[in-house]
C-alpha positions as CSV (number, residue, x, y, z in Angstrom):
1,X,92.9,-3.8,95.0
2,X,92.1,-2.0,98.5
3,X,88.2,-2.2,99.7
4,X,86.0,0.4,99.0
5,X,84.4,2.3,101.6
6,X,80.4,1.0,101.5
7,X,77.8,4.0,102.2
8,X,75.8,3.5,105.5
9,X,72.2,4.0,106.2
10,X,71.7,7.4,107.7
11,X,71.6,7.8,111.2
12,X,68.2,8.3,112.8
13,X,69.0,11.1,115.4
14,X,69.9,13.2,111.8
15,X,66.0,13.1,111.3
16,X,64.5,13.7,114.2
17,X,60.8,12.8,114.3
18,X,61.2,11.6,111.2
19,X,60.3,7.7,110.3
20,X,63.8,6.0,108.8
21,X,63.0,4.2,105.4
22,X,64.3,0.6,104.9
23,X,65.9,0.5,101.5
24,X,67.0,-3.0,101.5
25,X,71.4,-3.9,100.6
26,X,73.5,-0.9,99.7
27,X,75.6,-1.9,96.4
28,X,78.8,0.5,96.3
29,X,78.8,4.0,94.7
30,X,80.2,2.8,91.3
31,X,78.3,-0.1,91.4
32,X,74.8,2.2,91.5
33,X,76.3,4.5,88.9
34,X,76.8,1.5,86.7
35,X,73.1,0.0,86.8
36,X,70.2,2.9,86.7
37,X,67.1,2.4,87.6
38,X,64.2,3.8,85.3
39,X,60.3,3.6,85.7
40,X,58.4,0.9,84.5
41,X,57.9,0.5,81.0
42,X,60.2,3.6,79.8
43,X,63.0,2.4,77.6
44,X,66.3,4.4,78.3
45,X,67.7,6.9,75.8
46,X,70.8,6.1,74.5
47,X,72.7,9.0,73.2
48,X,76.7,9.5,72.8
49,X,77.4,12.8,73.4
50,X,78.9,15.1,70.7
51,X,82.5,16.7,71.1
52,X,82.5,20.1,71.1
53,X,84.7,20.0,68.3
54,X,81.8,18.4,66.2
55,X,79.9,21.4,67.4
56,X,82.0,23.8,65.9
57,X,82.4,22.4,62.9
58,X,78.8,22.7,62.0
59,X,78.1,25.7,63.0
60,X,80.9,27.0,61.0
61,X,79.8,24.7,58.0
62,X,76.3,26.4,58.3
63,X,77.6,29.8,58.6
64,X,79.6,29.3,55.3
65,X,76.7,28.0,53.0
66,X,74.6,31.2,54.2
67,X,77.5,33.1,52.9
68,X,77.5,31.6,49.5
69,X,73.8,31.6,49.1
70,X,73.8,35.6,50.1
71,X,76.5,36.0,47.6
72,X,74.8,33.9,45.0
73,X,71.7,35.9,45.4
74,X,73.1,39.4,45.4
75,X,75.6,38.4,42.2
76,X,71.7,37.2,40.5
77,X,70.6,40.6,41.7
78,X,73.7,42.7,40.6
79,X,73.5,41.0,36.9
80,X,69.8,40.9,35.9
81,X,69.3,37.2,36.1
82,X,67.1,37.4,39.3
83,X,62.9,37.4,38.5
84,X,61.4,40.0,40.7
85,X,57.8,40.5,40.4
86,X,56.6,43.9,40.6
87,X,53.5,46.2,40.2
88,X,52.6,47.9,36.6
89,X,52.1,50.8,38.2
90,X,55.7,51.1,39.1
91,X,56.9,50.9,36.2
92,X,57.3,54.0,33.2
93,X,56.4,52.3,30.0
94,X,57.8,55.3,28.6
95,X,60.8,55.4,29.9
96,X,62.6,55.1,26.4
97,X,60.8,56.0,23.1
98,X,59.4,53.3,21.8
99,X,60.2,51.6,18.6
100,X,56.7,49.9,17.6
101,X,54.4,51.9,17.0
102,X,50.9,50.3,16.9
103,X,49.9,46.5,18.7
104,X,47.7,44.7,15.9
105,X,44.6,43.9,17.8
106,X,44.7,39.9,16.9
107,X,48.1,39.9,18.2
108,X,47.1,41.5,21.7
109,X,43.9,38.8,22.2
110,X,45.6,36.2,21.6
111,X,48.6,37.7,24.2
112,X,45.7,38.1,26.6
113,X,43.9,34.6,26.1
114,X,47.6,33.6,26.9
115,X,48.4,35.2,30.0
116,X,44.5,34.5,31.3
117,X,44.8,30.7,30.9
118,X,48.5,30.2,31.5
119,X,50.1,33.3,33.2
120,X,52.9,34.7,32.2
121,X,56.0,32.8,31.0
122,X,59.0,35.7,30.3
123,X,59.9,38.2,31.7
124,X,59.7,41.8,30.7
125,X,63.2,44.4,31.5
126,X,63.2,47.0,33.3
127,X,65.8,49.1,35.0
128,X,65.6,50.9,38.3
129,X,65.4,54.4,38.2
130,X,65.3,55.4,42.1
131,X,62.5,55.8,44.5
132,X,61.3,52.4,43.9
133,X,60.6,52.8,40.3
134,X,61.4,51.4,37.4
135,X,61.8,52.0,33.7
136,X,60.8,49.9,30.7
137,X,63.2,48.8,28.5
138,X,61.5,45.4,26.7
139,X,58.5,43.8,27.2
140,X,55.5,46.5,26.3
141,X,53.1,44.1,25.2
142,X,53.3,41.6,27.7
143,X,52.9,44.9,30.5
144,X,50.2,46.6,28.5
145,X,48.3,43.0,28.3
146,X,48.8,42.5,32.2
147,X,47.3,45.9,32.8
148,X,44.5,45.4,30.5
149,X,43.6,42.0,32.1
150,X,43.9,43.5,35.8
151,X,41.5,46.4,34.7
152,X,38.9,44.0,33.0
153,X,38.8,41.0,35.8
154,X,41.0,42.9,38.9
155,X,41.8,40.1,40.1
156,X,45.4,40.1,41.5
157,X,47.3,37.5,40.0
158,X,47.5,40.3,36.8
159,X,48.1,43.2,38.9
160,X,52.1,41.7,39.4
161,X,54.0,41.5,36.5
162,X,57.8,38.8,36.5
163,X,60.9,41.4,35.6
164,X,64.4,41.2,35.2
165,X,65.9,43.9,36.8
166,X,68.8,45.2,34.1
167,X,72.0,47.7,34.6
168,X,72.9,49.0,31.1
169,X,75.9,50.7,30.6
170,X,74.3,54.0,28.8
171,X,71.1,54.8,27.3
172,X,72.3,53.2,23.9
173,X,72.8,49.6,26.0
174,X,69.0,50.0,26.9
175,X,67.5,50.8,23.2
176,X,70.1,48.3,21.9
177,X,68.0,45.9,24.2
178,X,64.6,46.8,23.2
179,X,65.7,46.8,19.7
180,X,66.7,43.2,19.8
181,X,63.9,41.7,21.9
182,X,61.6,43.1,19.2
183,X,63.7,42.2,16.7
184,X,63.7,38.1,17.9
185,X,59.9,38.1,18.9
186,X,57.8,40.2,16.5
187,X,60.1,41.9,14.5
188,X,59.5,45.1,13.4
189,X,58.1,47.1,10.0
190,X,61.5,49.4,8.1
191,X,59.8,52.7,8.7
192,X,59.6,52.0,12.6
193,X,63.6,51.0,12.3
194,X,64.0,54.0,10.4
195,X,61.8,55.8,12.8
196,X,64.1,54.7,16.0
197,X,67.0,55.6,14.5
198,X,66.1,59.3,13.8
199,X,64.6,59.6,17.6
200,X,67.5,57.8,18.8
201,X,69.6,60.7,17.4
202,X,67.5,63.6,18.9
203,X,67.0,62.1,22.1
204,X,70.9,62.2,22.0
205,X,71.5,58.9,22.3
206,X,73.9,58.7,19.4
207,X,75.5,61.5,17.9
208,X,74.4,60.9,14.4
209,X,72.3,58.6,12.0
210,X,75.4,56.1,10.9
211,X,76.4,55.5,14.5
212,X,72.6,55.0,15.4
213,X,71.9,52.5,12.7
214,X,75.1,50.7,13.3
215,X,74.7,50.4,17.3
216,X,71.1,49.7,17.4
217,X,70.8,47.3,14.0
218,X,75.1,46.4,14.2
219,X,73.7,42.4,14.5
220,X,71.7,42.4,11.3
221,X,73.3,42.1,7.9
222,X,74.7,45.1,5.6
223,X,71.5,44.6,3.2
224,X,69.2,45.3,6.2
225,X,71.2,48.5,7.7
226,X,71.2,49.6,4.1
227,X,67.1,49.0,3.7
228,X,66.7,50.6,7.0
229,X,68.6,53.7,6.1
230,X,67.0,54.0,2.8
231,X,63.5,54.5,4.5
232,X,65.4,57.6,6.5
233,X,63.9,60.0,4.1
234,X,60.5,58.8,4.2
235,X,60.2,59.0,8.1
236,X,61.6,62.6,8.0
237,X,59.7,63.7,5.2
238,X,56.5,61.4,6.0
239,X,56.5,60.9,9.1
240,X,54.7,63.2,11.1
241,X,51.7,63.0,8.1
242,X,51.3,59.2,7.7
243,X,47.9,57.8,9.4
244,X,49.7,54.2,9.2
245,X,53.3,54.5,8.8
246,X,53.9,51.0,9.7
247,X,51.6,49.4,7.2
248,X,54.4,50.4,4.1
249,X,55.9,47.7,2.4
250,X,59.4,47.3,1.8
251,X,59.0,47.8,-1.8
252,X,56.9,51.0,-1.6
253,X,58.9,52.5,0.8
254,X,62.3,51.9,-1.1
255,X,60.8,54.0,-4.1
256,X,59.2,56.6,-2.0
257,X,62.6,57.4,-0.7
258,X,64.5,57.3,-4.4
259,X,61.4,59.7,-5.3
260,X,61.7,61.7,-2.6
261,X,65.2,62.2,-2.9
262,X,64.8,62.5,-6.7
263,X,61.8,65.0,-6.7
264,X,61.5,67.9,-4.1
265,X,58.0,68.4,-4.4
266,X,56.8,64.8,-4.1
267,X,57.1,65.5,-0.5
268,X,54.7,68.7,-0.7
269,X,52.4,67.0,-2.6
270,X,52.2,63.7,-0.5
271,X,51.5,66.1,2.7
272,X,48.7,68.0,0.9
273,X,47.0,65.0,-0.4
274,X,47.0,63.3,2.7
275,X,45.7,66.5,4.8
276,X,42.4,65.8,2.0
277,X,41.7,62.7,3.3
278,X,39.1,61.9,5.1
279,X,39.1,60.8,9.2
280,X,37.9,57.1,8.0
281,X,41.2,56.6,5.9
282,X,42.6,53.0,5.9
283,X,45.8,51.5,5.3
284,X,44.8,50.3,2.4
285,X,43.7,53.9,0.8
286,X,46.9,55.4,2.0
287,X,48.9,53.2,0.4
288,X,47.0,53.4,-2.5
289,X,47.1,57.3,-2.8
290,X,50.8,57.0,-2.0
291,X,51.7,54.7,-5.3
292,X,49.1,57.2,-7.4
293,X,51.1,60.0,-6.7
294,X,54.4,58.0,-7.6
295,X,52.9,57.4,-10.6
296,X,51.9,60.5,-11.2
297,X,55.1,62.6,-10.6
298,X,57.5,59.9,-12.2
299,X,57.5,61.6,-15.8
300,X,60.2,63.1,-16.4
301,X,58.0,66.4,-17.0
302,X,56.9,66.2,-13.7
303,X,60.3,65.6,-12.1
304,X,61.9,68.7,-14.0
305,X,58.6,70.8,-13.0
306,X,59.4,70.2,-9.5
307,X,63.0,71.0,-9.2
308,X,63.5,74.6,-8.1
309,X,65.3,76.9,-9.8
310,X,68.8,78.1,-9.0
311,X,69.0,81.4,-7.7
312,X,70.9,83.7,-9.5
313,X,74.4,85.1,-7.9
314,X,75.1,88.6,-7.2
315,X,78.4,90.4,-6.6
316,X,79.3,92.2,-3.8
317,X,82.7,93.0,-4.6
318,X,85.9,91.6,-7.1
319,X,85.6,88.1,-6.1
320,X,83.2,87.8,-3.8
321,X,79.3,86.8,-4.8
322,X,75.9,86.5,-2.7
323,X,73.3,83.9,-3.7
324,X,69.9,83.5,-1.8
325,X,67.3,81.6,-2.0
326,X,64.3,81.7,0.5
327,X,66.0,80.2,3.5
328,X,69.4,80.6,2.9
329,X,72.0,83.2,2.1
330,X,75.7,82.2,0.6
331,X,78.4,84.3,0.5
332,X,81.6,82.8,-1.5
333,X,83.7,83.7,-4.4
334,X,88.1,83.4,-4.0
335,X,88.4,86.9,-2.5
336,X,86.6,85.0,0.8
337,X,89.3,85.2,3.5
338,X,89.2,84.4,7.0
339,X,89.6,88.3,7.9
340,X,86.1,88.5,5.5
341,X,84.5,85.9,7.6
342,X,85.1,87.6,11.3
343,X,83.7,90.7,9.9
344,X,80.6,89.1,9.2
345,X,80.6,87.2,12.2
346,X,80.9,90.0,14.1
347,X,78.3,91.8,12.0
348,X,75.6,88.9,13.0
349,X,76.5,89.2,16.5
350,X,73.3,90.1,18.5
């Protein structure tokens, strides 16, 4: 092996004026490189530097686990299974009509002893409705209970209510929804299934009272879609008059409707006697005066004194006969043609 070149002390004419240091033997270069020095009482770190190959497979490892988490969140977000807190106030509680119509009072202290000592546990569902808002499709108690708790203490913990942000499909998806979470929870009275049923079909929701009662109660059994429709009558006849609608029983509301149905002027009757009452009327009276005048207009004297007479038919021409009564006018008889009906469509024509 040929002799390395050793390394000289510098020359002192390269410094002038400046003293030359003695540094004791000079060990060749490799031999220095091989043995460094460090000050005393500081241990050496020993490190094995990282190929850059190692590098770039981390970064690229990181980069792909952000991905999936980003996609896992916005999938959570995209299908209503993310909790998103969120004020009451941005949220419409009446967004869709509702189906209950009263909170019993025992029901809602308790709710609120609940949320005050332990917070609150579900969510309610809402769905966006632009401009940061949101609409409520289940959950009305718990919200109402936050917001009465927030306006009795303020303190802030109830002025943020936990919501699943929801996407239904149409407005039927959203009142099947509030339907059902009423249905599992607290379930709700026959007149207020009756009830949205009929509003469900004049919000125009569904196009009529079978499809209504078979896509917001299609989960329950025949018997109960059958009870539900048979209190139909009683919430459009009723409805509007009742003090505490909720309060009938199955039983009493299956033979109001058969009455109803039965007897034209039950109806009438009901209305006028409950306009009598007075202001302090319970649920208890009501349903009291209601089975007094069942009993009462159950002979059959009473049912054939209500029916209305049938108005008499008078003839316009060879085959053709008008019959009125005092809100409607027929016109039939076999001489009715289609040439017969133009003309009087184009008579009525403003």
């Amino acid at each position: 092996m040929a002799k390395r070149k050793r390394l000289t002390p510098p020359r002192s004419d390269y410094l002038a004026g400046e003293p030359v240091l003695e540094t004791g033997p000079v060990l060749p270069l490799e031999t220095k490189s091989m043995f460094p020095t460090y000050p005393h009482g500081v241990a050496p770190k020993m490190r094995s530097p990282s190929p850059p190959i190692a590098h770039v497979a981390g970064d690229a490892a990181t980069s792909a686990a952000l991905a999936e988490l980003t996609a896992e969140l916005q999938s959570a977000r995209a299908e209503g299974r993310m909790v998103q807190s969120l004020r009451p106030d941005q949220i419409d509680a009446g967004y869709l009509v509702r189906d209950r119509l009263i909170a019993d009072d025992e029901d809602m202290a308790a709710l609120r002893a609940s949320l005050r000592s332990r917070g609150q546990q579900t969510p309610i569902e809402v769905v966006a409705t632009g401009q940061g808002g949101y609409g409520l499709i289940s959950g009305w108690r718990r919200l109402t209970a936050l917001s009465q708790l927030y306006a009795e203490t303020g303190q802030d913990r109830f002025n943020a209510v936990l919501a699943l942000v929801r996407h239904p499909v149409d407005a039927a998806d959203a009142y099947v929804a509030m339907v059902e979470e009423n249905e599992i929870r607290v379930g709700l009275s026959y007149f207020e299934r009756a009830r949205i049923v009929m509003r469900a079909v004049e919000e125009g929701v569904y196009t009529d009272l079978k499809s209504a009662l078979n896509g917001l109660f299609g989960n329950g059994s025949r018997a109960k879609r059958s009870k539900i429709k048979s209190f139909l009558p009683v919430v459009e006849q009723l409805g509007p008059h009742l003090t505490y609608p909720a309060a009938i029983g199955e039983r009493l509301g299956l033979a109001l409707s058969q009455k109803l149905q039965a007897d034209t002027g039950l109806g009438r009757q009901i209305m006028q006697a409950l306009t009598e009452q007075p202001k302090t009327l319970t649920p208890e009276t009501e349903q009291n005066l209601l089975n007094e005048l069942l009993q009462t207009r159950s002979t059959p004297a009473a049912i054939a004194a209500s029916k209305p007479e049938t108005p008499a038919r008078d003839i316009l021409a060879p085959g053709l006969w008008l019959q009125r009564s005092a809100t409607t006018l027929i016109i039939g008889g076999p001489a009715l043609t289609p040439e017969i009906e133009a003309r009087i469509r184009e008579a009525l024509k403003p």
